[in-house]
KOLLUMDO-800325 format. One record per residue (C-alpha): y, z, x negated; chain; residue number from 0; residue in three letters. Coordinates in nm, 2 decimals, decimal comma, always signed. Layout:
! KOLLUMDO-800325
+--------+--------+--------+-------+-----+------+
|     yy |     zz |     xx | kette |  nr | rest |
+--------+--------+--------+-------+-----+------+
|      Y |      Z |      X |     A | NUM |  ALA |
...
+--------+--------+--------+-------+-----+------+
! end
This chain:
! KOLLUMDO-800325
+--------+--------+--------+-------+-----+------+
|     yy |     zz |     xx | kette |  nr | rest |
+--------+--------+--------+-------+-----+------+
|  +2,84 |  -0,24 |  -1,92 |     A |   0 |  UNK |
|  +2,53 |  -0,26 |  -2,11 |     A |   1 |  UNK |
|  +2,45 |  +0,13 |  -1,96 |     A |   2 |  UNK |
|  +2,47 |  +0,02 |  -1,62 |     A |   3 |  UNK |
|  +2,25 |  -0,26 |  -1,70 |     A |   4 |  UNK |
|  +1,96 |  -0,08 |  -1,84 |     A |   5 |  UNK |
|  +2,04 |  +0,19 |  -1,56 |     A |   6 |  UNK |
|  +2,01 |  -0,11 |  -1,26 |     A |   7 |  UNK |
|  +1,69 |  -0,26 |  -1,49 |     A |   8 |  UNK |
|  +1,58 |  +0,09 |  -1,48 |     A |   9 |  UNK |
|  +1,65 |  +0,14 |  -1,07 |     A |  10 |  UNK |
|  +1,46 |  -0,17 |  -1,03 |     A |  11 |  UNK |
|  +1,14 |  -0,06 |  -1,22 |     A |  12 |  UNK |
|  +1,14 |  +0,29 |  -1,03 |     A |  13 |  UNK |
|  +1,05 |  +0,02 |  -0,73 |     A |  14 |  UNK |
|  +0,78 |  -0,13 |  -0,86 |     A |  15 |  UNK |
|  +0,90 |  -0,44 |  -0,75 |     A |  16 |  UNK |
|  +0,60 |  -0,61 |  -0,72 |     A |  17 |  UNK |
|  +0,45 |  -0,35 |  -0,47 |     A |  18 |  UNK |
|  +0,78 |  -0,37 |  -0,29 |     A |  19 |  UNK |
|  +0,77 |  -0,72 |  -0,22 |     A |  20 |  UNK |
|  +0,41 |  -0,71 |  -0,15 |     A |  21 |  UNK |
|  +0,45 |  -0,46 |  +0,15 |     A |  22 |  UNK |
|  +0,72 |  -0,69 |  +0,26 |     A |  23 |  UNK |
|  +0,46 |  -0,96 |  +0,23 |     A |  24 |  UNK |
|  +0,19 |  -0,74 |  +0,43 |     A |  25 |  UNK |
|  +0,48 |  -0,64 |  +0,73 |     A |  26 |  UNK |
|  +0,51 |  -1,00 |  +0,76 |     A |  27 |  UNK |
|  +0,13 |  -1,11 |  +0,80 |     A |  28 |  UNK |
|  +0,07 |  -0,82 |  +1,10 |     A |  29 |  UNK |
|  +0,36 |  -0,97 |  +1,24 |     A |  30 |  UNK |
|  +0,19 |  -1,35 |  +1,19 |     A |  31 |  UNK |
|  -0,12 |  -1,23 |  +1,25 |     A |  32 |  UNK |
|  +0,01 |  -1,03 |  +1,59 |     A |  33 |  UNK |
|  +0,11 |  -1,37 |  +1,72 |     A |  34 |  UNK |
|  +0,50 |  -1,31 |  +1,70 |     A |  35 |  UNK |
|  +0,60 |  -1,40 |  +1,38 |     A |  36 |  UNK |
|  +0,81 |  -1,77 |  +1,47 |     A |  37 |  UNK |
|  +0,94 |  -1,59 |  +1,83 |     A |  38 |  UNK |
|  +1,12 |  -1,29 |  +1,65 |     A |  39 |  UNK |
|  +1,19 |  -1,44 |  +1,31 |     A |  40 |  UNK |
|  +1,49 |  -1,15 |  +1,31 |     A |  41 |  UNK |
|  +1,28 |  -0,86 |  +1,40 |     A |  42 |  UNK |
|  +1,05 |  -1,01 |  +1,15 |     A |  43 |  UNK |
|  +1,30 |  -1,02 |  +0,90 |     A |  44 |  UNK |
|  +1,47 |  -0,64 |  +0,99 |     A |  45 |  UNK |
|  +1,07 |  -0,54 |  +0,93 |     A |  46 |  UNK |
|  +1,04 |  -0,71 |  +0,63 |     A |  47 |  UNK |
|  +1,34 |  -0,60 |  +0,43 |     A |  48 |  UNK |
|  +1,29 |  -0,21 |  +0,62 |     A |  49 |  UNK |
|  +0,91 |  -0,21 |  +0,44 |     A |  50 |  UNK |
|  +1,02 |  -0,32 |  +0,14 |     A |  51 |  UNK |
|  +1,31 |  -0,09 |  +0,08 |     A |  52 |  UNK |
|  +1,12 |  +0,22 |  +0,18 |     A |  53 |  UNK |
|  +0,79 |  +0,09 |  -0,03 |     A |  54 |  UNK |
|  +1,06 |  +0,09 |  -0,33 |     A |  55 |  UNK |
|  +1,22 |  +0,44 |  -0,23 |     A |  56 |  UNK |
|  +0,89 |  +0,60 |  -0,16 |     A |  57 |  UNK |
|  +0,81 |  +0,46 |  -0,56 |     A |  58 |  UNK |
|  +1,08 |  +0,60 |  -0,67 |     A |  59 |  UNK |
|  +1,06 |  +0,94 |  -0,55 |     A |  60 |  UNK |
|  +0,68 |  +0,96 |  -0,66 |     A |  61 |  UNK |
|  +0,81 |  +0,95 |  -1,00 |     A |  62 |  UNK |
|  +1,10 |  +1,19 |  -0,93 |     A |  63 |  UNK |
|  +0,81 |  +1,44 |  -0,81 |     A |  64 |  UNK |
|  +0,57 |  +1,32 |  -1,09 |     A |  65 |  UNK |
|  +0,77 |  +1,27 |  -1,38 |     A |  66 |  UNK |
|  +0,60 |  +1,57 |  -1,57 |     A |  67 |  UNK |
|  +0,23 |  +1,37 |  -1,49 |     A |  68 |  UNK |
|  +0,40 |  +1,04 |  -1,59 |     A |  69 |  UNK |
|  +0,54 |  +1,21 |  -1,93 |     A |  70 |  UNK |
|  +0,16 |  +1,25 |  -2,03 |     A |  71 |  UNK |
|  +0,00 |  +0,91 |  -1,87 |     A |  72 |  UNK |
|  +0,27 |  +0,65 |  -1,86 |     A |  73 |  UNK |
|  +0,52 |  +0,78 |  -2,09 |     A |  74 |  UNK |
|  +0,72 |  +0,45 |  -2,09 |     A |  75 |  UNK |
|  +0,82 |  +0,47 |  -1,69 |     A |  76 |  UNK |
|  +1,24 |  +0,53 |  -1,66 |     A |  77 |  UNK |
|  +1,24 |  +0,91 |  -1,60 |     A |  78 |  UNK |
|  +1,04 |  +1,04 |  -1,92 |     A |  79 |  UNK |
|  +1,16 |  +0,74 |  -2,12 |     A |  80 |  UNK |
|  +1,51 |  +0,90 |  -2,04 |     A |  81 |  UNK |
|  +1,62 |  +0,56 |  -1,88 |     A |  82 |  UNK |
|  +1,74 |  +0,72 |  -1,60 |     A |  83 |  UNK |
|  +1,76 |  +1,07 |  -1,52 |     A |  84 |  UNK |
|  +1,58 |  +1,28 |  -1,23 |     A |  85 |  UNK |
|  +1,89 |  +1,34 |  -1,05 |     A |  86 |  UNK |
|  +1,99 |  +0,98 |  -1,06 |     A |  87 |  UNK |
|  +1,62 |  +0,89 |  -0,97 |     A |  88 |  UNK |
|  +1,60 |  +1,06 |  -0,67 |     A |  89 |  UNK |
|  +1,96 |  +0,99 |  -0,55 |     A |  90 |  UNK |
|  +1,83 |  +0,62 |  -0,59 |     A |  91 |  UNK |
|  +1,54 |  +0,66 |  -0,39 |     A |  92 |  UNK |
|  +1,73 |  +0,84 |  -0,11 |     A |  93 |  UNK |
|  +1,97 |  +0,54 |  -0,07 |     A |  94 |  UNK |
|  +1,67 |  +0,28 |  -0,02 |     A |  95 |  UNK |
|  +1,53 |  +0,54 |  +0,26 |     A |  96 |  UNK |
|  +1,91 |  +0,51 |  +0,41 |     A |  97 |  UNK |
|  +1,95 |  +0,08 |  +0,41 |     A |  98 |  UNK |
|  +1,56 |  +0,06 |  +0,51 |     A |  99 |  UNK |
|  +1,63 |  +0,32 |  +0,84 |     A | 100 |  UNK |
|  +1,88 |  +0,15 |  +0,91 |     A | 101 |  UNK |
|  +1,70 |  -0,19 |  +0,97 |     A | 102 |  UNK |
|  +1,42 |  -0,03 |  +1,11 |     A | 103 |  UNK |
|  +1,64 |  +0,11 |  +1,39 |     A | 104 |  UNK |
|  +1,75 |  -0,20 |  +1,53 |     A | 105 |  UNK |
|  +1,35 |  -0,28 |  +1,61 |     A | 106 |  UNK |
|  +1,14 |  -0,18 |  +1,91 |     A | 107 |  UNK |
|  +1,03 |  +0,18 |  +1,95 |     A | 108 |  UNK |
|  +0,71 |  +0,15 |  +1,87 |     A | 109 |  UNK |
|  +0,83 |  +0,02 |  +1,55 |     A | 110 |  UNK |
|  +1,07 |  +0,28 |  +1,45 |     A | 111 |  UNK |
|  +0,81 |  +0,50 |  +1,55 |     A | 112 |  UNK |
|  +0,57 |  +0,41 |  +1,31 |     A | 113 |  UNK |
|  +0,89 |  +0,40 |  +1,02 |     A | 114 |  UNK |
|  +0,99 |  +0,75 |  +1,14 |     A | 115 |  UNK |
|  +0,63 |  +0,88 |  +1,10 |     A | 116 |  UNK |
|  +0,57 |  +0,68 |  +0,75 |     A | 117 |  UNK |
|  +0,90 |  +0,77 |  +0,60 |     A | 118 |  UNK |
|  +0,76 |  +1,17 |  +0,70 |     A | 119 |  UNK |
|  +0,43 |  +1,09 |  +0,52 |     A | 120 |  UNK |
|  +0,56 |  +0,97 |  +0,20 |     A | 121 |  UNK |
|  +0,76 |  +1,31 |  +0,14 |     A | 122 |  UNK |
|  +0,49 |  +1,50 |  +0,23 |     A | 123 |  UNK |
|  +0,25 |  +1,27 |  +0,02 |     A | 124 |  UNK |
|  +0,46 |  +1,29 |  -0,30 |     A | 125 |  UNK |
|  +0,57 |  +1,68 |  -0,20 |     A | 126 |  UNK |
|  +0,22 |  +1,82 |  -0,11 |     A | 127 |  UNK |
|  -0,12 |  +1,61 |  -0,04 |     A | 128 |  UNK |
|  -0,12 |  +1,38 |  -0,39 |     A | 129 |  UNK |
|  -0,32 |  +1,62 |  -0,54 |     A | 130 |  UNK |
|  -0,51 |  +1,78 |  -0,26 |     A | 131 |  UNK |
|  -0,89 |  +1,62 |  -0,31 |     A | 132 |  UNK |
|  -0,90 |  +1,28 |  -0,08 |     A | 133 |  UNK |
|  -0,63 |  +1,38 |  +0,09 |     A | 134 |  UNK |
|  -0,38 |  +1,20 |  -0,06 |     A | 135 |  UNK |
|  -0,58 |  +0,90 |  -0,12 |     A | 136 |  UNK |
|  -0,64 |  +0,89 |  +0,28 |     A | 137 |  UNK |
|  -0,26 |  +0,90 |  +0,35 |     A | 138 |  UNK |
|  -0,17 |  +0,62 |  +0,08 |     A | 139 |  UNK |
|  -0,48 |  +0,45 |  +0,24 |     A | 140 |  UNK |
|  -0,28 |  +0,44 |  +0,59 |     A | 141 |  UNK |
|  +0,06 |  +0,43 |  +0,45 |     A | 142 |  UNK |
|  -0,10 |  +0,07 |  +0,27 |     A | 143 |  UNK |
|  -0,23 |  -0,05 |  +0,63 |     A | 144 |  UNK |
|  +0,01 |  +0,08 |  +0,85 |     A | 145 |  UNK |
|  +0,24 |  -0,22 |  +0,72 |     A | 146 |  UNK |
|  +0,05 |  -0,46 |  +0,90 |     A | 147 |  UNK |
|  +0,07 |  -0,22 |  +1,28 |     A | 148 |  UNK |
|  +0,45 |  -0,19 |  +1,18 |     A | 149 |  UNK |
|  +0,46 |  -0,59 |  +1,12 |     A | 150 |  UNK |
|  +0,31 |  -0,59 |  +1,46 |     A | 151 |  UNK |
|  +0,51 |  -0,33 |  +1,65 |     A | 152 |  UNK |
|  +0,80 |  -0,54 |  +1,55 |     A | 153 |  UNK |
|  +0,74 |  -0,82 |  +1,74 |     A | 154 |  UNK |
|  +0,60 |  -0,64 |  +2,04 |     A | 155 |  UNK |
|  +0,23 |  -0,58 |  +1,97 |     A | 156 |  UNK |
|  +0,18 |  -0,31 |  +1,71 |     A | 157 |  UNK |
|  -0,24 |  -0,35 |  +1,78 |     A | 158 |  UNK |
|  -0,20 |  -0,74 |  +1,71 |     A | 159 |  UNK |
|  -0,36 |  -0,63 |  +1,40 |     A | 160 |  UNK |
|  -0,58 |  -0,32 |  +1,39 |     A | 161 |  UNK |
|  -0,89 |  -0,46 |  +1,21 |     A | 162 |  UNK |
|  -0,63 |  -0,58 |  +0,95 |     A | 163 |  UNK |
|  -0,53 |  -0,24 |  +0,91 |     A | 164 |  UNK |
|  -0,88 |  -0,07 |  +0,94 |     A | 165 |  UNK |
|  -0,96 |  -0,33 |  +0,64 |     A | 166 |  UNK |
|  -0,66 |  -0,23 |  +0,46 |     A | 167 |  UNK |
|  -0,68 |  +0,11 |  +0,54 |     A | 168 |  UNK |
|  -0,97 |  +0,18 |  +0,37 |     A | 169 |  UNK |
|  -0,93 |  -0,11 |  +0,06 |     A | 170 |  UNK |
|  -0,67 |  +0,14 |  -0,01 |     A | 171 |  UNK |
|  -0,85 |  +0,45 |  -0,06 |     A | 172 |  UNK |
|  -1,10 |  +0,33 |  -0,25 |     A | 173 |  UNK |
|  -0,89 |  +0,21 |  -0,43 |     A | 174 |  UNK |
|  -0,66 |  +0,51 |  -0,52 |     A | 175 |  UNK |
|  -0,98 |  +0,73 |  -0,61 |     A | 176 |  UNK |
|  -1,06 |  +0,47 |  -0,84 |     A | 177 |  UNK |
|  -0,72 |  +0,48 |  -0,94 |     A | 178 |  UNK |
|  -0,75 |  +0,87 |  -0,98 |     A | 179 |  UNK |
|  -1,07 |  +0,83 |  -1,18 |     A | 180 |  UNK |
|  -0,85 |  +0,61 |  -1,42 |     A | 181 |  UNK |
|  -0,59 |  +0,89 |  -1,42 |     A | 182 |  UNK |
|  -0,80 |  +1,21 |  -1,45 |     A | 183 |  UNK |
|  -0,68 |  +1,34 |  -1,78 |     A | 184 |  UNK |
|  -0,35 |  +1,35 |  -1,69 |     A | 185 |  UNK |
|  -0,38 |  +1,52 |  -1,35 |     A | 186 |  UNK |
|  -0,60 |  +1,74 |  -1,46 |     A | 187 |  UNK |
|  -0,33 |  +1,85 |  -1,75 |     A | 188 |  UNK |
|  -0,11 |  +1,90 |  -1,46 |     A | 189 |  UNK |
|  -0,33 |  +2,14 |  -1,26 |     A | 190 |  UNK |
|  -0,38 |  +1,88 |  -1,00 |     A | 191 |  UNK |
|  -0,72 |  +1,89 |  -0,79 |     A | 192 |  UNK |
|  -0,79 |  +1,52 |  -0,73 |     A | 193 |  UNK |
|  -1,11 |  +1,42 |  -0,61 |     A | 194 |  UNK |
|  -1,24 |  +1,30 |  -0,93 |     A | 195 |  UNK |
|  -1,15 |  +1,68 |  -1,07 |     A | 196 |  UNK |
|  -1,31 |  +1,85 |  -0,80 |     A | 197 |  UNK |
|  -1,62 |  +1,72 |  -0,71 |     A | 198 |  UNK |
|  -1,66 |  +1,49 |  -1,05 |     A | 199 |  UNK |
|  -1,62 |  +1,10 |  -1,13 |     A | 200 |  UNK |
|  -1,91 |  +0,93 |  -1,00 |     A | 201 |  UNK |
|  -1,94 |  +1,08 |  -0,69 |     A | 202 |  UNK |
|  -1,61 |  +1,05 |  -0,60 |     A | 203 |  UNK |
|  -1,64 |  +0,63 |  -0,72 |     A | 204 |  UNK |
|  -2,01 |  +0,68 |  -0,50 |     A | 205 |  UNK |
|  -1,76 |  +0,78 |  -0,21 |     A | 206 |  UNK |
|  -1,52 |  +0,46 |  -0,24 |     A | 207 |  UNK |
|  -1,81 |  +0,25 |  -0,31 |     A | 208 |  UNK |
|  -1,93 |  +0,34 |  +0,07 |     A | 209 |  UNK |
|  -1,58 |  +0,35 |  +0,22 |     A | 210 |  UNK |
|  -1,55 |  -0,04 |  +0,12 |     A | 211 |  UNK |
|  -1,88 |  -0,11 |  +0,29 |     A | 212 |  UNK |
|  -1,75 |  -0,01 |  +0,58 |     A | 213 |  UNK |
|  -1,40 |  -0,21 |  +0,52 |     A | 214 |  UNK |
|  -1,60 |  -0,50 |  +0,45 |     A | 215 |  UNK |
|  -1,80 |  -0,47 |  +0,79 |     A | 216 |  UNK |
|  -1,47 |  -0,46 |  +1,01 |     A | 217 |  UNK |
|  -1,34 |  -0,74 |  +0,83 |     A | 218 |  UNK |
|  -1,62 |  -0,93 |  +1,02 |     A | 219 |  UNK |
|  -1,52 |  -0,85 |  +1,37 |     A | 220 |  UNK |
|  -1,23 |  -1,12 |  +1,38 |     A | 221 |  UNK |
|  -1,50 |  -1,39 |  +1,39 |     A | 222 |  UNK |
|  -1,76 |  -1,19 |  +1,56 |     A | 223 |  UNK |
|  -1,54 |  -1,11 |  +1,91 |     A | 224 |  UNK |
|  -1,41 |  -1,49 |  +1,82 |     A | 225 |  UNK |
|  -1,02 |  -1,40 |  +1,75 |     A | 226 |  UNK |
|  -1,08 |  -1,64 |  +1,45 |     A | 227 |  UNK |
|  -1,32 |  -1,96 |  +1,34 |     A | 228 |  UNK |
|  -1,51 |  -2,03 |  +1,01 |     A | 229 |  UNK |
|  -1,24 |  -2,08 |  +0,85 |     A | 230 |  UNK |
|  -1,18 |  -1,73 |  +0,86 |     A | 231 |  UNK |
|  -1,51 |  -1,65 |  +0,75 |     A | 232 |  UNK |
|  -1,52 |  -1,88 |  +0,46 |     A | 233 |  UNK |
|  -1,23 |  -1,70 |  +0,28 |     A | 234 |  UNK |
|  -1,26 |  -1,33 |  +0,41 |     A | 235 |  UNK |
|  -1,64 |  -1,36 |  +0,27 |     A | 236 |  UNK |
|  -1,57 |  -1,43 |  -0,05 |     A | 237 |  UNK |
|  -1,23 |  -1,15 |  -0,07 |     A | 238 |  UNK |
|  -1,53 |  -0,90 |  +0,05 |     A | 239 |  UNK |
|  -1,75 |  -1,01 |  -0,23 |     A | 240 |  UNK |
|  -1,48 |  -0,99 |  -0,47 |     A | 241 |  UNK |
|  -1,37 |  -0,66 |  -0,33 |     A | 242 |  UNK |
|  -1,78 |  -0,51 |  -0,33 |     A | 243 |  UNK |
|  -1,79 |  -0,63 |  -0,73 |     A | 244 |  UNK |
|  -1,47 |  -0,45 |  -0,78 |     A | 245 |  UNK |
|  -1,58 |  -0,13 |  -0,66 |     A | 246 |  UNK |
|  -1,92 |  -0,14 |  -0,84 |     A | 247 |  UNK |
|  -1,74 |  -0,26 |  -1,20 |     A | 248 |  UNK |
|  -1,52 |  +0,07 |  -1,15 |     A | 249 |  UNK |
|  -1,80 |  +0,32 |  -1,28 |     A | 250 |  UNK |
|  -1,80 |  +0,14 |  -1,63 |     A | 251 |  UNK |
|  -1,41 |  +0,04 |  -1,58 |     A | 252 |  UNK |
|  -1,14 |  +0,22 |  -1,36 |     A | 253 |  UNK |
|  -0,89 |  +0,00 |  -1,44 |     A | 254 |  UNK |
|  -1,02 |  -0,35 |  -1,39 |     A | 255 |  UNK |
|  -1,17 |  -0,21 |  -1,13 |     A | 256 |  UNK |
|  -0,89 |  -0,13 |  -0,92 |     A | 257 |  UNK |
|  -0,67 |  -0,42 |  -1,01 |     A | 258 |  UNK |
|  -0,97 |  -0,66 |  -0,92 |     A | 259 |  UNK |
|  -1,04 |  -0,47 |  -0,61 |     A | 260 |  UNK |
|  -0,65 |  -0,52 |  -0,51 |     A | 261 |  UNK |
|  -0,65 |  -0,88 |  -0,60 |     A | 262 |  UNK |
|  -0,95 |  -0,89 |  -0,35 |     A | 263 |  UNK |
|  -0,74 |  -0,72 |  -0,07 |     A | 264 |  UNK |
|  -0,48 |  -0,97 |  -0,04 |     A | 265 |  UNK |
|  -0,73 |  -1,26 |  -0,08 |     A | 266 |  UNK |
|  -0,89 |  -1,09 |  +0,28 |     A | 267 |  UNK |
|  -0,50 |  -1,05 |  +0,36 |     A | 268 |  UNK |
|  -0,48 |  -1,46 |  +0,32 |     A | 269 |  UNK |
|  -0,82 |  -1,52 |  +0,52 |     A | 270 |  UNK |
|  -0,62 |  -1,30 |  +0,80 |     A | 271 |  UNK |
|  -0,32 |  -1,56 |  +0,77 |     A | 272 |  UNK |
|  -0,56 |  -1,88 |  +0,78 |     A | 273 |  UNK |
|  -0,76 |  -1,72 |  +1,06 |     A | 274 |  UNK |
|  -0,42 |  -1,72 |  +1,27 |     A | 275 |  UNK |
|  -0,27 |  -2,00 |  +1,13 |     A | 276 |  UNK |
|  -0,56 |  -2,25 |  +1,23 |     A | 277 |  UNK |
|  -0,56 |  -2,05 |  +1,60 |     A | 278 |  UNK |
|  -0,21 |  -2,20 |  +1,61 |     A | 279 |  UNK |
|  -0,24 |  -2,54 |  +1,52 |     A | 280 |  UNK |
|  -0,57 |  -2,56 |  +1,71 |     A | 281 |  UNK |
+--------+--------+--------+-------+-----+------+
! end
């Protein structure tokens, strides 16, 4: 009893639990956000639990196919800690993929179009482009903001929130080369070619540091073409601010960095939910 205990403990970390239930979150606020939310509280809920699951198998199989990386930079995750074993991890991971296909099939197309491609991207992410310089970083960057067009397709309106994603989008990359700055002793062990490796770490934080300017303009647009009020403006503002800092604190510290600069990204995710919210009551 106490085996399959530390195995289902260890099943849960492979997850990342708190990322799981945060792209759940994110699936939810395109939907909210897209105006649909309270008319298909089902879809919204098929959407919900279908992001989760596959944001926790997609976790897991990244460790499956990095557990050599992970035995040098995070030596306590399940598979080199010999909680759970490869095998197992990835049997685990394909299960998830199974339950979360099947509640993305009972959605619009548009919807299971978007899980179909996604569920393609995050094999090929873990399989080939993590360590091809940017490239990887760009497809985590969509795979991060492409919850909010799948929240959206869901109830009808998969565009409902495009500058969320664009916002999203590109919060992401920067923050996974920041992320691969932190990590670059490891990967580079590996014989992996981030972007840090290949064209150095400042210029690749230099490069992040620009992609969030441009984030932080399109996060702007929602009160400029009048979607939302100042309301909207008085929290996104602030999330930008936060977000800017971030990005400049990385070059003396990776790893605040990038947690401040996530912390940042749902702070703009909760102006996105005021912005609507006060269109509703209003």
């Amino acid at each position: 009893m106490a085996t399959l205990s530390a195995r289902g403990l260890a099943c849960l970390e492979l997850t990342r639990p708190g990322n799981a239930v945060a792209a759940g979150v994110l699936t939810f606020t395109g939907a909210f956000v897209a105006g649909g939310a309270l008319a298909n509280p089902l879809a919204v809920v098929a959407a919900v639990l279908a992001t989760s699951l596959a944001t926790g198998g997609g976790n897991a199989i990244n460790d499956y196919f990095d557990r050599e990386i992970d035995a040098i930079n995070q030596p306590n995750r399940p598979i080199p800690s010999g909680a759970i074993s490869p095998r197992g991890a990835l049997g685990f991971s394909l299960g998830l993929f199974v339950v979360a296909t099947t509640f993305a099939l009972s959605l619009p197309r548009e919807a299971i179009a978007i899980a179909v491609f996604n569920l393609l991207a995050l094999v090929a992410y873990t399989e080939f482009f993590k360590g091809l310089p940017g490239v990887g970083n760009a497809l985590v960057g969509y795979l991060t903001g492409s919850t909010f067009l799948f929240g959206g397709a869901a109830v009808g309106d998969p565009f409902g929130a495009a500058v969320l994603f664009v916002l999203a989008a590109i919060a992401t990359l920067t923050r996974e080369i920041i992320k691969d700055v932190e990590d670059i002793n490891g990967d580079r062990q590996e014989g992996l070619n981030t972007l840090p490796i290949a064209i150095g770490e400042r210029p690749s934080l230099w490069i992040g540091g620009a992609a969030m300017f441009i984030a932080v303009g399109a996060s702007i647009v929602p009160y400029l073409d009048g979607t939302f009020g100042i309301w909207y403006l008085f929290v996104v503002v602030p999330a930008d601010i936060l977000m800017l800092t971030a990005s400049g604190y990385a070059f003396r510290d990776p790893y605040l960095g990038q947690r401040w600069l996530k912390r940042g990204m749902f702070l703009a995710t909760g102006a996105f939910i005021i912005g609507r919210a006060i269109v509703l009551i209003g």
